[in-house]
N, C-alpha and C positions, 0 to 999 in steps of 0.2 A: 177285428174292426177298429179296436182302440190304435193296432199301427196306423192303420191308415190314416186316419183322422188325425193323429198328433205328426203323421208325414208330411200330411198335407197341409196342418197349418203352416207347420214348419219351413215350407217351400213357401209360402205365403209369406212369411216375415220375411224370407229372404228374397224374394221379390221384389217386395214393396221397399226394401233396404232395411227396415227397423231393429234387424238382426246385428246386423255389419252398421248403424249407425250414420247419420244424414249425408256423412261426410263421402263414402266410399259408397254409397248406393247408386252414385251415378255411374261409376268405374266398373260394378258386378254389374254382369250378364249372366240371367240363370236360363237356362233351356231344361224346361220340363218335357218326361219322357213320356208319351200317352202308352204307350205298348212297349213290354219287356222282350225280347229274342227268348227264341225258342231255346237256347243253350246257356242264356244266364245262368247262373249257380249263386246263390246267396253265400256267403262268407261262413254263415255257421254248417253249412253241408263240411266244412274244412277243418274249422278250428274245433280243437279238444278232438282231433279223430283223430283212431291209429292209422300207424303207418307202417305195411306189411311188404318184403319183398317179392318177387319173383316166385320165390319158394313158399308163401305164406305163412313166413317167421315174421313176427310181430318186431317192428326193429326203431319204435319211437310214437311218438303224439305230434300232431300239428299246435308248434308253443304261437307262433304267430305270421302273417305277412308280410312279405314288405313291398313296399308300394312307390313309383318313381312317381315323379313330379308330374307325369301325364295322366298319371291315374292309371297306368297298368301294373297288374302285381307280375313282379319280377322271381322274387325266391318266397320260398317258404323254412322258416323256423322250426326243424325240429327236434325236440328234448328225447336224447338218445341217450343207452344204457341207464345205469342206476336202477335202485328200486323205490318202488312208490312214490316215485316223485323227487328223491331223493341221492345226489349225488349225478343228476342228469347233464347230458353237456347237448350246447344248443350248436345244431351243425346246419347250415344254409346250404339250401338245395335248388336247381332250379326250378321254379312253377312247372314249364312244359313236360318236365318228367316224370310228373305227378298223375295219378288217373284216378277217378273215384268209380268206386264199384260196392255193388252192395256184397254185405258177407251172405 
């Protein structure tokens, strides 16, 4: 409940401009969304998860997204080989190739 409510003020500053400042409040257009799609997926379904092949060999972690200027994520970040976190290399993959499944 505490997201929602600091989401929602939050959209409210950015409305009203007091976020973005007197100057640029007339320039931001914000469109709030009443109803999420049935297929959204929140970002943490993603990040810090493994990421297993074909074969389900365990083959990295989702390190981060990355995001184009439209606001679609285009690749994803993952820290491969090494152990424990350590000696890991970040390899960019595309988004669409990606599938989430539960274990």
């Amino acid at each position: 409940m505490k997201i929602i409510v600091a989401s929602t003020a939050l959209a409210l500053l950015l409305t009203t401009g007091l976020a973005a400042g007197p100057a640029s409040a007339a320039q931001t257009s914000t469109q709030l969304i009443t109803t999420l799609p049935g297929e959204a997926l929140p970002i943490s379904d993603y990040y810090n998860q493994n990421v297993y092949d074909n074969r389900d060999n365990k083959i990295g972690e989702v390190n981060d997204l990355l995001v184009d200027n439209a606001g679609k994520v285009n690749a994803v970040i993952l820290g491969v080989g090494g152990f424990l976190g350590v000696g890991d290399k970040n390899v960019a993959v595309a988004f669409p190739s990606l599938k989430v499944a539960e274990a």
